[in-house]
N, CA, C and O atoms as a GROMACS GRO file, in nm:
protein
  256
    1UNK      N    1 -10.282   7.252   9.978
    1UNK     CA    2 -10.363   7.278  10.096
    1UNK      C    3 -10.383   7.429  10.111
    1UNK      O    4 -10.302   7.516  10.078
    2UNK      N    5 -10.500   7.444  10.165
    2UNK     CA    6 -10.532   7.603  10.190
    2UNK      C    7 -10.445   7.643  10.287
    2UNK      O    8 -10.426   7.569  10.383
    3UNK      N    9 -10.388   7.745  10.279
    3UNK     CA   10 -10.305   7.834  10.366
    3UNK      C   11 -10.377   7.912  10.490
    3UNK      O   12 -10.334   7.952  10.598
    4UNK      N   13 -10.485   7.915  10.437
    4UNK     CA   14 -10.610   8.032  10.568
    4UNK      C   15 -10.656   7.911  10.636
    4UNK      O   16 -10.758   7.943  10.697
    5UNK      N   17 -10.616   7.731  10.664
    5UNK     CA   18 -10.652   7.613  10.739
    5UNK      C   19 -10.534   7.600  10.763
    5UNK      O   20 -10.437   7.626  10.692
    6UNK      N   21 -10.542   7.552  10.881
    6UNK     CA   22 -10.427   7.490  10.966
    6UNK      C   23 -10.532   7.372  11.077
    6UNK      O   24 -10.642   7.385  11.130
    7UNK      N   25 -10.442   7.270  11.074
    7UNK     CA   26 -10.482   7.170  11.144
    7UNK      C   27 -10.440   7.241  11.294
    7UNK      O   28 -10.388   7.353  11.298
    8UNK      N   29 -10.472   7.154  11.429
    8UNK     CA   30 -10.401   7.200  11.555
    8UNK      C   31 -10.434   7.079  11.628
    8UNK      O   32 -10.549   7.035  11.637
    9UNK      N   33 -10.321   7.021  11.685
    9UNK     CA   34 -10.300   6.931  11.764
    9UNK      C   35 -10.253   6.957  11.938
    9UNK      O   36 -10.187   7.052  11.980
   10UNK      N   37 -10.295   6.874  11.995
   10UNK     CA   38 -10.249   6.862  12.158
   10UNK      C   39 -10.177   6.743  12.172
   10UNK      O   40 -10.236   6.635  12.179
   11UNK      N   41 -10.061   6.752  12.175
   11UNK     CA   42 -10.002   6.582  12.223
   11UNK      C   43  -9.929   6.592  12.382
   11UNK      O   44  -9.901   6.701  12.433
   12UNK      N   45  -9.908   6.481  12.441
   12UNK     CA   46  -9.856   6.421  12.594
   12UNK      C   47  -9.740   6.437  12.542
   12UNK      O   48  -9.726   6.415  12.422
   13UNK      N   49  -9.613   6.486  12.636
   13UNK     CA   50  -9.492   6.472  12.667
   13UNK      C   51  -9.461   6.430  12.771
   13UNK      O   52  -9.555   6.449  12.848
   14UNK      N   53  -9.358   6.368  12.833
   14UNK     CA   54  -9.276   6.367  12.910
   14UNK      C   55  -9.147   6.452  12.915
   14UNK      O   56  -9.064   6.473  12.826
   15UNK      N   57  -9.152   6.487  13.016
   15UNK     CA   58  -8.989   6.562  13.063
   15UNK      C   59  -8.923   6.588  12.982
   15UNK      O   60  -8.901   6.695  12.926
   16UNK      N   61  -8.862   6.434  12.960
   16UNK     CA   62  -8.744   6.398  12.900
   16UNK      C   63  -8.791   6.441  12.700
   16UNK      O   64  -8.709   6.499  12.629
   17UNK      N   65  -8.883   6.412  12.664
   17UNK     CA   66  -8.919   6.425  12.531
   17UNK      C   67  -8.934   6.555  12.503
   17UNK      O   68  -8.914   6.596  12.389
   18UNK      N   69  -8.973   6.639  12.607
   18UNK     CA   70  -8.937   6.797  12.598
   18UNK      C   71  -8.833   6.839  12.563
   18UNK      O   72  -8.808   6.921  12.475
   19UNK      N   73  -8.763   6.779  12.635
   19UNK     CA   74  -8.591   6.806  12.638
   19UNK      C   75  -8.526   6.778  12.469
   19UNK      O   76  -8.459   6.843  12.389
   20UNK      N   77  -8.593   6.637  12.474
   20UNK     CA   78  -8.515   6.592  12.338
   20UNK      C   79  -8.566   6.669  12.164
   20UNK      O   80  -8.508   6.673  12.056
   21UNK      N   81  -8.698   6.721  12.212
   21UNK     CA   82  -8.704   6.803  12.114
   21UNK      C   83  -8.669   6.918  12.114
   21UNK      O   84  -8.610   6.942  12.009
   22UNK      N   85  -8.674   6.988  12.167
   22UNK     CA   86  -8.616   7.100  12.222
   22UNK      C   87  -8.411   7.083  12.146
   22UNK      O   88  -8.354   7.166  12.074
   23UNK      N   89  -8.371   6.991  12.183
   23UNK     CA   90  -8.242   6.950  12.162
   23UNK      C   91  -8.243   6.927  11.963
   23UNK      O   92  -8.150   6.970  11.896
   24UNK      N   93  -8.351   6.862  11.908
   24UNK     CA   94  -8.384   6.837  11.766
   24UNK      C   95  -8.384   6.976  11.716
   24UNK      O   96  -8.298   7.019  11.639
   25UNK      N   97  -8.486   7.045  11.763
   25UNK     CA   98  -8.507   7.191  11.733
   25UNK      C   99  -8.379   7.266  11.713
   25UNK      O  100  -8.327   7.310  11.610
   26UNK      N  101  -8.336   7.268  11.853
   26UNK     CA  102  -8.183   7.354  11.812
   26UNK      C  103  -8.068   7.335  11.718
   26UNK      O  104  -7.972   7.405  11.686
   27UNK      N  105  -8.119   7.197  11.680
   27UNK     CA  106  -7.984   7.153  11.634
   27UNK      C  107  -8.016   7.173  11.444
   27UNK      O  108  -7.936   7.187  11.352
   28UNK      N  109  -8.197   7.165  11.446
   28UNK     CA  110  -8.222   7.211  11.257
   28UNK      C  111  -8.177   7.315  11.281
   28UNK      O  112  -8.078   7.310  11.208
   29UNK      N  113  -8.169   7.485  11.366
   29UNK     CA  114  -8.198   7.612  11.376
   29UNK      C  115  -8.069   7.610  11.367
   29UNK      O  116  -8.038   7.691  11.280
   30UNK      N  117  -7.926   7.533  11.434
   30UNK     CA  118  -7.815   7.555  11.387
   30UNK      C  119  -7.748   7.528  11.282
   30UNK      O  120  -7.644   7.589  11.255
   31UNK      N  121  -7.805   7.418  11.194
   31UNK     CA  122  -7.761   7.341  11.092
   31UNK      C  123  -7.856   7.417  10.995
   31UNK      O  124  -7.847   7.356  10.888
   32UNK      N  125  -7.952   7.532  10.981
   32UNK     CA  126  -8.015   7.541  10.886
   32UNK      C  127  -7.972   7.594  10.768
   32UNK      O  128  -7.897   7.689  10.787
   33UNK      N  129  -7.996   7.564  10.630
   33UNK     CA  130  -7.909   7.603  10.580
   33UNK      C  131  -7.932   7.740  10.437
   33UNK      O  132  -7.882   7.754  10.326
   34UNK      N  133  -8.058   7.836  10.538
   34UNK     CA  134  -8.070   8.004  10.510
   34UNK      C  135  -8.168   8.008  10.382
   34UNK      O  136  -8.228   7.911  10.336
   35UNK      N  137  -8.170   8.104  10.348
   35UNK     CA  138  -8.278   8.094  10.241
   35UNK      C  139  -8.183   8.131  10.134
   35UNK      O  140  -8.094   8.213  10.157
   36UNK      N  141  -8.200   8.060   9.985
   36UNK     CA  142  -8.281   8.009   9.915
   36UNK      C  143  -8.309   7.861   9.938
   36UNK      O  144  -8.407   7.800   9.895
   37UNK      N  145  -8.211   7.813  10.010
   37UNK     CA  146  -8.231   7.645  10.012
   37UNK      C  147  -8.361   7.617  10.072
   37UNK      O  148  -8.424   7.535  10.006
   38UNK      N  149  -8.417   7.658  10.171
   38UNK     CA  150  -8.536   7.657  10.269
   38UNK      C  151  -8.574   7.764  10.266
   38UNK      O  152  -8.509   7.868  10.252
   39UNK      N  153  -8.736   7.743  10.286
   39UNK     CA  154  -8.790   7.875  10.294
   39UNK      C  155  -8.813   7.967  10.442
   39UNK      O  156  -8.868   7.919  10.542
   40UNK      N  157  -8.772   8.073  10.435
   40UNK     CA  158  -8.758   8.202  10.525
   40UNK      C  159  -8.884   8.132  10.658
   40UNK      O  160  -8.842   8.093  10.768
   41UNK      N  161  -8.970   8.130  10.637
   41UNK     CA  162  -9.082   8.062  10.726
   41UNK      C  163  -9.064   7.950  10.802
   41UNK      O  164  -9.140   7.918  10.894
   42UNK      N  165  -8.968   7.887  10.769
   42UNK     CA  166  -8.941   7.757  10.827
   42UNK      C  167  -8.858   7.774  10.952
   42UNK      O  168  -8.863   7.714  11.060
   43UNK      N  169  -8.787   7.864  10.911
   43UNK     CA  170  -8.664   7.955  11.036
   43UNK      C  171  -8.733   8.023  11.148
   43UNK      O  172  -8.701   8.036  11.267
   44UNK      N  173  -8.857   8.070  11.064
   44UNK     CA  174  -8.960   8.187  11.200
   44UNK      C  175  -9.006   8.031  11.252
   44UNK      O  176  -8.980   8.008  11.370
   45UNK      N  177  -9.049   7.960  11.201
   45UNK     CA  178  -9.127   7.824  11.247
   45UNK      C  179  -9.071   7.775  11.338
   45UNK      O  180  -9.143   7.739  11.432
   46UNK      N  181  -8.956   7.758  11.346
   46UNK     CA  182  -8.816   7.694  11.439
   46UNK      C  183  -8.820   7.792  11.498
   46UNK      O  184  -8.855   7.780  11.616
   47UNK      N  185  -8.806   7.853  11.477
   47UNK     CA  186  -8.749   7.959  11.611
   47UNK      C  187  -8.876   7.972  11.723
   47UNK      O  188  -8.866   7.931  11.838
   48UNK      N  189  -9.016   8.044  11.660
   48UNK     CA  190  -9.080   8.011  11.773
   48UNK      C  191  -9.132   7.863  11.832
   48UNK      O  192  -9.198   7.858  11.936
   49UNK      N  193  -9.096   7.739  11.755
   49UNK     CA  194  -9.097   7.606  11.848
   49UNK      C  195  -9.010   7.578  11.988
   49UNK      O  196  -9.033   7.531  12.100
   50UNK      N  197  -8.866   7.652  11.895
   50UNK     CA  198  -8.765   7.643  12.068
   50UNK      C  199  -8.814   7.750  12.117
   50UNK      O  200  -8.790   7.740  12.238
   51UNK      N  201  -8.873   7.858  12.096
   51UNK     CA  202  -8.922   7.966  12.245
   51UNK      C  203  -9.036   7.897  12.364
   51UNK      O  204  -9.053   7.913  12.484
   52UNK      N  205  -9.110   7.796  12.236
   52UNK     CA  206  -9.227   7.693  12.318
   52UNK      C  207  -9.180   7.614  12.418
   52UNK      O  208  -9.210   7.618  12.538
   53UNK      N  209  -9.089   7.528  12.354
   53UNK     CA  210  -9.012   7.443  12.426
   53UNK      C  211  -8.938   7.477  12.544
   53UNK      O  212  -8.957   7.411  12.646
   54UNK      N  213  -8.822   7.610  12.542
   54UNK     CA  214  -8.756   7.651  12.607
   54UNK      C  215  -8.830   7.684  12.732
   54UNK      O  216  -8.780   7.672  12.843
   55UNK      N  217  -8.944   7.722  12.711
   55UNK     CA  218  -9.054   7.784  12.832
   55UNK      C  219  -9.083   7.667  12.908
   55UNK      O  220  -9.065   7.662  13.030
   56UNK      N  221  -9.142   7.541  12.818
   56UNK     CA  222  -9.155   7.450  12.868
   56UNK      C  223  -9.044   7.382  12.964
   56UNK      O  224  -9.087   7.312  13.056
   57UNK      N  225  -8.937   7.396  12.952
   57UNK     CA  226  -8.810   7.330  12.985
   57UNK      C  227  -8.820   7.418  13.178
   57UNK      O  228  -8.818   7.358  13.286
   58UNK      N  229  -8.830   7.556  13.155
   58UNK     CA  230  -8.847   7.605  13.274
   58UNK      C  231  -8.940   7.583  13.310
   58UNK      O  232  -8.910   7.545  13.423
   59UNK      N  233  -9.068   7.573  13.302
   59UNK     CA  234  -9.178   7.521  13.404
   59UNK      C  235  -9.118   7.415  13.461
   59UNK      O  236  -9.084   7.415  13.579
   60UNK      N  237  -9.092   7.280  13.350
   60UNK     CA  238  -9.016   7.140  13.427
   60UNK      C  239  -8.910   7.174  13.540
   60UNK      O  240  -8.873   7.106  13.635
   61UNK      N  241  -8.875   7.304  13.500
   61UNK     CA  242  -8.727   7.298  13.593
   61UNK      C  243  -8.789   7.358  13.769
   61UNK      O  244  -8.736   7.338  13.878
   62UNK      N  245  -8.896   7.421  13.741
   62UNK     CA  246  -8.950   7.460  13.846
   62UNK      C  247  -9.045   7.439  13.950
   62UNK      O  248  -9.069   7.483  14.063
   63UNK      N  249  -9.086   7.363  13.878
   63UNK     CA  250  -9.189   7.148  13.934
   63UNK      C  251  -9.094   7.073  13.944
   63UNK      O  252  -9.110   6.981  14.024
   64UNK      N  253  -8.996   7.080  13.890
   64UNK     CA  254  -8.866   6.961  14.009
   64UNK      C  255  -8.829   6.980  14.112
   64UNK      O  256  -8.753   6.899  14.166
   0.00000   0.00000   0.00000
């Protein structure tokens, strides 16, 4: 696949599915296991998903 294309999606969450990915996320970013096994990109990838999430988690917390 071309690298200069990227698909982009919008999907529905709930609360709780925020949470639980958010919880998935942290738990590859702790278990990851560094580069050479995985590539270096995958770590920046994770990392800014839980900054997404994490944000998300405070909006929820602030609409409750």
């Amino acid at each position: 696949m071309n690298d200069e294309y990227q698909l982009g999606f919008q999907i529905d969450m709930t609360d709780e599915e925020v949470r639980t990915l958010l919880y998935a996320v942290q738990e590859a970013l702790r278990v990851w296991p560094g580069y050479p096994a995985r590539p270096v990109e995958e770590q920046e990838s994770l990392q800014g998903l839980r900054d997404t999430l994490f944000a998300m988690t405070l909006e929820i917390n602030l609409d409750l």
